[in-house]
C-alpha positions in Angstrom: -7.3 -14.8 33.6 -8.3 -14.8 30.1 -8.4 -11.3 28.1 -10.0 -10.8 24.9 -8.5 -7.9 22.9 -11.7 -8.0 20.3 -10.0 -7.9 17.2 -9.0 -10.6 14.8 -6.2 -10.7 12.4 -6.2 -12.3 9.0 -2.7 -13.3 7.2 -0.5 -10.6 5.3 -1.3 -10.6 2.5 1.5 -9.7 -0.3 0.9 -6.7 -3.3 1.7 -7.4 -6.3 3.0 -5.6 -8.9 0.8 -4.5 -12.0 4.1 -4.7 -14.5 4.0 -7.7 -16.3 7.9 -7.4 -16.8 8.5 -7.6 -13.0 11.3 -9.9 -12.1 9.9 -10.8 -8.8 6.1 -9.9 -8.7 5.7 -8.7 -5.2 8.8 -5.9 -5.6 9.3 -3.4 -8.2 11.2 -1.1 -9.4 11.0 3.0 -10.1 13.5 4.8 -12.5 13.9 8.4 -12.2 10.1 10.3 -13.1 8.6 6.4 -13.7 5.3 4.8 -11.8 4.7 1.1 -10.9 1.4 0.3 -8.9 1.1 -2.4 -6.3 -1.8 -4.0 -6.4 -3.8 -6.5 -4.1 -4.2 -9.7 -6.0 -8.2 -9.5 -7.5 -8.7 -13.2 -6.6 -8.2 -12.0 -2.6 -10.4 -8.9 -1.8 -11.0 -7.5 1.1 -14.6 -8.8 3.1 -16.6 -8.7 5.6 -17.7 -6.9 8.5 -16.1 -4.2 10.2 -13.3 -4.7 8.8 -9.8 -2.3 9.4 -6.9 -2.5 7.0 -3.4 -2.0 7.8 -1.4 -1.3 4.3 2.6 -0.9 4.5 4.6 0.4 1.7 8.5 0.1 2.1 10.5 1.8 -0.8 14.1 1.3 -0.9 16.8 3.7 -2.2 18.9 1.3 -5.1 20.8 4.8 -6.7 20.9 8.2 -7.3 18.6 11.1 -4.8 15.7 9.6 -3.7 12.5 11.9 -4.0 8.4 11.1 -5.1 5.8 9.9 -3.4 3.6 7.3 -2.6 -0.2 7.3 -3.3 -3.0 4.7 -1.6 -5.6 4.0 -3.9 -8.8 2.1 -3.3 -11.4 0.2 -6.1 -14.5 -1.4 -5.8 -14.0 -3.5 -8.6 -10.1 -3.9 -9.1 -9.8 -2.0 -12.1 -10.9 2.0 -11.4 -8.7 3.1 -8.8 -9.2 6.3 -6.9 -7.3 8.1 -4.1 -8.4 7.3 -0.7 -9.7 10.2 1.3 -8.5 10.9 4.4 -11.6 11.0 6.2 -11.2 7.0 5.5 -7.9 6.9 7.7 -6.9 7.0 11.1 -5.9 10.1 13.0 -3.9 12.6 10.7 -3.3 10.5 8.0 -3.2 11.6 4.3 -3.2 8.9 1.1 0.3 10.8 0.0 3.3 9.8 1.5 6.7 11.8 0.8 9.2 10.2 -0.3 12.9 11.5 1.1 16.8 11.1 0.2 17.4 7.9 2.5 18.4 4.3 1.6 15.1 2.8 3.4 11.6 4.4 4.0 8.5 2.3 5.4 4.5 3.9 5.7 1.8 2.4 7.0 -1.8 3.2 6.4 -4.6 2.5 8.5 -7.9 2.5 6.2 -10.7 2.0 9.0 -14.3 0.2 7.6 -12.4 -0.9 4.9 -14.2 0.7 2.3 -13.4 -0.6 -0.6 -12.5 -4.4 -1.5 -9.6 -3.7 -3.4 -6.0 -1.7 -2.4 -3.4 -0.6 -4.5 0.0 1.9 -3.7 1.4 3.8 -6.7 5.3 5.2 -6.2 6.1 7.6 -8.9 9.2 8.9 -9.0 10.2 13.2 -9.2 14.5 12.8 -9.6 17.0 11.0 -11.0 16.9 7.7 -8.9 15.9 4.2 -8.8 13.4 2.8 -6.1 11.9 -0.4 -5.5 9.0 -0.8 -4.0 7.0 -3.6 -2.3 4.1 -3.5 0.1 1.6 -5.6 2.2 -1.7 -5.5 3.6 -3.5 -7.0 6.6 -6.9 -6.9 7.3 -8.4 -7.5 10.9 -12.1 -7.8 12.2 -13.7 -6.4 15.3 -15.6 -8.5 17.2 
């Protein structure tokens, strides 16, 4: 027998980095009270019909107490950001994710109808640390 789960996956796709500076432009990296944004390329938006959207951040502890947070952020038009509400996520999801004092932290988002074409995740830093940060997103398509 033959069972048809009814969803679709597309490829990961990577986020890049917004810092032109950035060694390596799908990681970055935080210092102390600093912000970087990770950004989903503008030449590959997110289309098409009921679409859900699976976005992972994974910051990693490099030095000092790690502390800040991570902030999901959707645009229409790849350039005016806003925080995504949580109405737009699964379950008890918020757009803010804490960051704690551990050498490895990973968050996944689930953004269902996909509301917006674009995704980006901004880490700002609140102590005296440096973070890197890299995410991914994968979009899927109900049948």
């Amino acid at each position: 027998m033959v069972f048809a789960l009814g969803m679709s996956a597309f490829a990961q796709k990577a986020l890049i980095s917004s810092n032109a500076a950035a060694l390596i432009p799908t990681v970055d990296t935080v210092t102390n009270t600093g912000s970087k944004y990770m950004t989903l390329p503008l030449s590959t938006p997110v289309t098409g019909p009921k679409q859900t959207v699976t976005i992972s951040a994974v910051a990693t502890l490099i030095s000092g107490t790690g502390a800040g947070t991570v902030i999901l952020q959707g645009s229409i038009d790849g350039v005016n950001y806003s925080t995504i509400a949580a109405s737009q996520l699964q379950g008890a999801q918020t757009a803010t994710f804490t960051l704690t004092n551990v050498s490895s932290q990973v968050y996944h988002w689930v953004v269902l109808g996909a509301p917006f074409p674009y995704y980006r995740i901004n880490l700002t830093g609140s102590g005296t640390e440096v973070i890197s940060i890299a995410g991914k997103l994968l979009s899927t398509v109900g049948k």
